[in-house]
C-alpha positions, 0 to 999 in steps of 0.5 A: 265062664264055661265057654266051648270055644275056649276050652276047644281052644285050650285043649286042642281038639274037643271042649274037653272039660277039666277037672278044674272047671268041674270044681268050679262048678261045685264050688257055685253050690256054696252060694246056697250057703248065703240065706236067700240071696245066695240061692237066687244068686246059684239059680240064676248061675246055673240057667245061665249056664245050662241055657246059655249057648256058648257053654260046653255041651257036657257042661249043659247036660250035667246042669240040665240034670241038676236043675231036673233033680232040683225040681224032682226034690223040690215037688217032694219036699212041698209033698211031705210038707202038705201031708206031713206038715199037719202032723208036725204041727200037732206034735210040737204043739202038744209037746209045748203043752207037755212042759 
């Protein structure tokens, strides 16, 4: 999809990312929009993408990143939710009471 070679190729000189191929990239994001399988389906896209070989080196990076800050918001959701969670808990449960 994103392949070096090919945008080596239509570009010339250098794997030049265009602006296209950029918004092609955000428009994977909308898979998160599936419930579950979606999510899979996105995943597994942007691993292909940022650990497959043949795609542009700029284009790597900015996946590599993502997937990074993926992960960094992933551990501080699971965080809120152990400290928190208990909390939460409590107060819908009291609040049911309430009514």
């Amino acid at each position: 999809m994103f392949s070096e070679q090919k945008l080596a190729y239509q570009n010339g000189v250098s794997a030049t990312v265009s602006i296209k191929d950029w918004l092609l990239l955000d428009c994977l994001s909308l898979l998160n929009l599936i419930p579950i399988l979606g999510s899979i389906v996105y995943l597994v896209l942007i691993l292909m993408i940022g650990l497959g070989s043949t795609s542009a080196r700029s284009m790597r990076n900015r996946v590599i990143a993502s997937l990074i800050w993926m992960i960094v918001w992933t551990v501080i959701g699971v965080i809120i939710a152990i400290f928190f969670g208990g909390a939460l808990a409590a107060f819908v449960s009291s609040a049911s009471n309430y009514y």
